[in-house]
N, C-alpha and C positions, 0 to 999 in steps of 0.2 A: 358634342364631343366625338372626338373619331376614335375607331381599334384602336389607331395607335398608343403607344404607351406614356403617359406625360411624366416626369420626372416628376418626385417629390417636393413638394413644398417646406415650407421650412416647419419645424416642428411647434407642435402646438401645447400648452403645460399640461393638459390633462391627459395624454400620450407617454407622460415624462414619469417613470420611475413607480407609478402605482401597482402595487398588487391585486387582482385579482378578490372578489367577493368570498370568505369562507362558508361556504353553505350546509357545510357537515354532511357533504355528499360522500367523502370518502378521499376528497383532493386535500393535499396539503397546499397552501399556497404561499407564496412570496411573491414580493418587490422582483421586477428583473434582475434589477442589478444583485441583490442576494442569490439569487438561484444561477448566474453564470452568464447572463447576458447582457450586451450594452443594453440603455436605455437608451441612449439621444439617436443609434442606427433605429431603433424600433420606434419610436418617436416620429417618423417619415411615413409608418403605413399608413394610417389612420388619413390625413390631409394626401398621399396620393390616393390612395381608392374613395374616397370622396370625391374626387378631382375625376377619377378614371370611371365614367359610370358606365361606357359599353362593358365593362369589364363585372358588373354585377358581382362584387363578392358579396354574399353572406354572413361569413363569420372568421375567425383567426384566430384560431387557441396553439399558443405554448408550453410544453413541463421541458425543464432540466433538472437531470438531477433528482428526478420524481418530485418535483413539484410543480405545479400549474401558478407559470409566474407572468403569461400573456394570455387576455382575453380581449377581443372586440366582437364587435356586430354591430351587421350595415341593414339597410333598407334596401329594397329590390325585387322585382316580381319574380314568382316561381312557382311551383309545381309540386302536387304530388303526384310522381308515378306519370306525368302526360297530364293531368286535371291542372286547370289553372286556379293558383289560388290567388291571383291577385297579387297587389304590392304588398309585401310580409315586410314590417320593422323586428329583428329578429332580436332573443333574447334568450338567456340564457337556460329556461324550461321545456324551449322550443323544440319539437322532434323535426328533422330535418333531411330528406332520404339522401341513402346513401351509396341507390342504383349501386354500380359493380362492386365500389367497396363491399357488399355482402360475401359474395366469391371469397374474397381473404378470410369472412370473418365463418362462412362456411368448411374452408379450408381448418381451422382452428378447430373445430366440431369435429371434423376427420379424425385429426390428431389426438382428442378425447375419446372417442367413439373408435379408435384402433386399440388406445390404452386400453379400454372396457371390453373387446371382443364383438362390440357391435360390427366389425369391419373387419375381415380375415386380412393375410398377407396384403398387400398393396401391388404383387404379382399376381393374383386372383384374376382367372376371366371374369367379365364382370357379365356374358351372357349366362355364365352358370349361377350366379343369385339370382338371374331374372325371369323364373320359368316361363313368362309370358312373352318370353320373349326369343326364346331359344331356339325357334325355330327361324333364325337370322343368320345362327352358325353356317361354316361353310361358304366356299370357294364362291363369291360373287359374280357372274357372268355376265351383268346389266352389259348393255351398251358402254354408258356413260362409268364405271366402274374399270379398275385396273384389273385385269386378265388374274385369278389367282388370291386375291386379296381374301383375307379373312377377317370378319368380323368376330370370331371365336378369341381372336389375340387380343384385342380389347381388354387392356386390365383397368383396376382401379387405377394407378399409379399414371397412367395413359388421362385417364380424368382430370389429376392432379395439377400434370404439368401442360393440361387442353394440346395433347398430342395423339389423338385417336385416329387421325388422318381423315375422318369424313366429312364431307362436302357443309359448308355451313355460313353464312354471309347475315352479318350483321353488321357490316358496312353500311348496308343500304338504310336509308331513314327510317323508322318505326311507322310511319305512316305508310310507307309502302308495301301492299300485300305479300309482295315477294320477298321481306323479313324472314328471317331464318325463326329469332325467336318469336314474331308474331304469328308465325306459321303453326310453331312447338304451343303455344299460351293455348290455342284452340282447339288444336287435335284431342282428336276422342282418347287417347293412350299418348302421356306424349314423351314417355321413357322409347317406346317403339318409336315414335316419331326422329327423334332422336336418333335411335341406333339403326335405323332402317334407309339412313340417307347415303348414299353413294360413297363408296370410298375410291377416294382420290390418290391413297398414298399409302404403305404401313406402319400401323400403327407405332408408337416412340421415336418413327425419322425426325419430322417435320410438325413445329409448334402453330396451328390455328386455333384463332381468336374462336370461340365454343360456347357460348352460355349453357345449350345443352346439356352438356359435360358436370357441369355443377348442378345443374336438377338433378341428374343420374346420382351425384353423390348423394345427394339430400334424400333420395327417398332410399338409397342402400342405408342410409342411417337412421332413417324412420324405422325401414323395415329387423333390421340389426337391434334398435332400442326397443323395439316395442311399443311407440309410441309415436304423435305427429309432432314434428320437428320443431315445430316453436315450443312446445313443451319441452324437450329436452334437453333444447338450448337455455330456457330459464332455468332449468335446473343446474346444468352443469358448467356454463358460464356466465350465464348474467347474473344471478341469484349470486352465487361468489362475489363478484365483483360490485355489486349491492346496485344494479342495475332495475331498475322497476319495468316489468312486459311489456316491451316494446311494440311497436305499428309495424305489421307487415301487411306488403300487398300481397294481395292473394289469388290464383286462379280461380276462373270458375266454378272451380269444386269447394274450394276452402283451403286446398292445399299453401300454402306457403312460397313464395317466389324466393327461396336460398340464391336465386343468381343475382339478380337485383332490387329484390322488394321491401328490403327491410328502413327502417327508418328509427335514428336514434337522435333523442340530444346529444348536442356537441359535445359535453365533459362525459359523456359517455362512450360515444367514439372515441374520445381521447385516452378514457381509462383503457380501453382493449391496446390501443398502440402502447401504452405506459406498459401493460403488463407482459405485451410480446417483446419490448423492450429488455424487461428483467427476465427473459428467458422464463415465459407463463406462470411467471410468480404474482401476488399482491395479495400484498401487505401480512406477508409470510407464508401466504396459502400456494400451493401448487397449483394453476387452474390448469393448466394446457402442459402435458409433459414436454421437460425442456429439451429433450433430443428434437423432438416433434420441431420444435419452435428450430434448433438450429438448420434441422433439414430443410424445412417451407422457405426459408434465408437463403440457402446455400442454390447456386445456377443450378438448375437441372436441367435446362432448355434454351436455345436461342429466341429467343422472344420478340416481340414488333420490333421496327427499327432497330436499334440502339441498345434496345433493355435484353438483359438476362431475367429469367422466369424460374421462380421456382413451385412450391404448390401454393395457386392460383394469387401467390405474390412475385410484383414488379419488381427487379433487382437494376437499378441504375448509379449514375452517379454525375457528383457535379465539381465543379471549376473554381475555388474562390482564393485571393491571392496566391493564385499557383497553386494551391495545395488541391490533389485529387482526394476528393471525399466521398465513400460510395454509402447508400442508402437504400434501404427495402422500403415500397408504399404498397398500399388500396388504392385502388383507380374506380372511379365512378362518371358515368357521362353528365354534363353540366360542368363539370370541374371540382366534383370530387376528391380530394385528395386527403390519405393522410402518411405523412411520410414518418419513416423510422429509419436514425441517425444512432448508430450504434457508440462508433468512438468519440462521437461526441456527446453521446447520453442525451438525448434531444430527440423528442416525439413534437409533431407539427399537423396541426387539423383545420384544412384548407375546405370551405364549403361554398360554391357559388351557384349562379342558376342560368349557366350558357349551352342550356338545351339544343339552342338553333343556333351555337356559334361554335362548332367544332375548333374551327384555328385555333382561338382564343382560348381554349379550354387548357392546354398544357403551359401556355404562355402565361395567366396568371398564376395557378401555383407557384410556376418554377419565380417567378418573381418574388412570391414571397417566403418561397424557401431559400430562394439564393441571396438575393438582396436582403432579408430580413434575418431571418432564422439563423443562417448558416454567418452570414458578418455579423452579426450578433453576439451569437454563442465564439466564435473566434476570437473578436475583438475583447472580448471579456475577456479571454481566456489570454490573450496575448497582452493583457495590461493587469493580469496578477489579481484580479476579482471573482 
């Protein structure tokens, strides 16, 4: 089978109109068609990604409407974290990482942890929480450094929307030493690591790509709670959310990888988009304050190509019979994706394992957001179901 993309197949009966397993996880479920979506357009994924196996999908969960009314899972070799796990037939208890998506779901933590005072203003220099590191303040003079530039201006908010201006390439493959973040994962201090690389620009101009930037957050939130960060996060949103302590990869020390190490079951990523969805509410509880939630949504930055950025969530948008529809996601490399469809009350959790296929990586999502999800949820909508 080649990249390219094959057309769906004609649909197959067990595609057609099923509901989704009730497991008393905390999903309510429906039939597509009760919850707001065609069936016979969603009926086409299942026999094309069979069909389409460079494409390695994973998994394909659906809620409208708050309820989880599409589930699949495919067969496919993948990864934890770079470790090869062989070919995985995935299912529904599975933990499944979810590289960058963490950044969003770290971002969310921010938004708790400002509620609480663990995080002062979001204008905050962020070298003055870091006493170890305050001796970075001041006029830069490197060679390689802009004439003037201060690291002192550095705020949280600069984190937020990975607009710190300093020098940072995560472009380059994870096997390559000269990795920005494989460079940070090893350093003896790697908050200094981080804040001690060149700056190229000032700070709030210009949006670069940062993993850095979200450790920085993570450990301002350790240090702010009192506590190490996977602990606090069980506390204060997975515990709520009735999510059981999840799999993080971990640095050397045991700290926690908030930029991309965390790893969850699928209906579990899908409950966080569900409940950033209802403005960080579920199932009546406030988890994430909902200003928080409107702000992280809202452009604060020009971001890669295309997308608008807000904190350390994608703001993009798509094309489907003419109608312009815009949506916030979590980006994870592999082809991680979980999108959030505001006006159309539709959360969508795309999982594949295209580690070594970058192209491909935006191209299947956006497939089965556009073609799937999004004619779906329309089609329904546009024939009165």
């Amino acid at each position: 089978m080649s990249g390219s993309e094959p057309q769906a197949t004609a649909p197959v009966p067990e595609a057609q109109g099923a509901a989704p397993a009730d497991l008393d996880d905390g999903w309510p479920v429906a039939a597509p068609s009760a919850a707001g979506l065609d069936p016979e357009i969603l009926a086409g994924l299942v026999p094309q990604f069979t069909a389409w196996t460079d494409a390695n999908l994973h998994a394909v969960l659906i809620a409208r409407h708050g309820r989880l009314a599409y589930e699949r899972y495919f067969t496919g070799p993948d990864q934890r974290w770079g470790q090869d796990l062989g070919v995985v037939s995935y299912a529904s208890g599975m933990a499944h990482d979810l590289r960058s998506m963490s950044k969003s779901i770290t971002s969310l933590l921010a938004g708790i942890g400002r509620e609480r005072s663990w995080l002062p203003d979001l204008d905050t220099p962020v070298l003055s929480l870091l006493p170890g590191c305050a001796d970075l303040a001041g006029p830069d003079k490197r060679e390689t450094d802009a004439a003037g530039l201060d690291r002192a201006a550095i705020t949280i908010r600069h984190l937020l929307t990975m607009s710190a201006g300093l020098a940072w390439n995560e472009d380059l493959p994870y096997s390559d030493p000269r990795n920005s973040e494989r460079l940070m994962s090893v350093a003896p201090d790697r908050a200094r690591y981080v804040l001690e690389q060149p700056l190229l620009r000032p700070p709030g101009r210009v949006y670069g790509y940062n993993g850095g930037l979200t450790l920085l957050l993570g450990d301002l939130l350790a240090a702010g709670g009192g506590a190490a960060l996977d602990d606090l996060a069980q506390e204060v949103l997975f515990d709520p959310l009735g999510i059981a302590r999840p799999d993080w990869v971990r640095y050397p020390d045991g700290v926690p990888n908030c930029a991309s190490g965390l790893r969850l079951r699928p209906r579990d990523s899908l409950k966080i988009g569900q409940m950033v969805l209802q403005g960080g509410l579920w199932q009546g509880r406030q988890v994430v304050p909902a200003g928080w939630i409107a702000e992280s949504l809202t452009p604060q930055i020009n971001g890669q190509e295309l997308y608008f950025y807000g904190y350390q969530w994608w703001l993009g948008r798509s094309l489907v019979r003419k109608r312009e529809i815009g949506w916030a996601a979590a980006r994870g490399w592999g082809g991680q994706r979980l999108f959030l469809v505001p006006e159309l009350d539709l959360a969508v959790l795309v999982h594949a394992g295209l580690y070594a296929n970058p192209p491909l990586q935006p191209v299947v999502g956006g497939v089965v957001l556009r073609r799937y999800a999004l004619e779906a949820a329309i089609a329904a909508d546009m024939a009165g179901t």
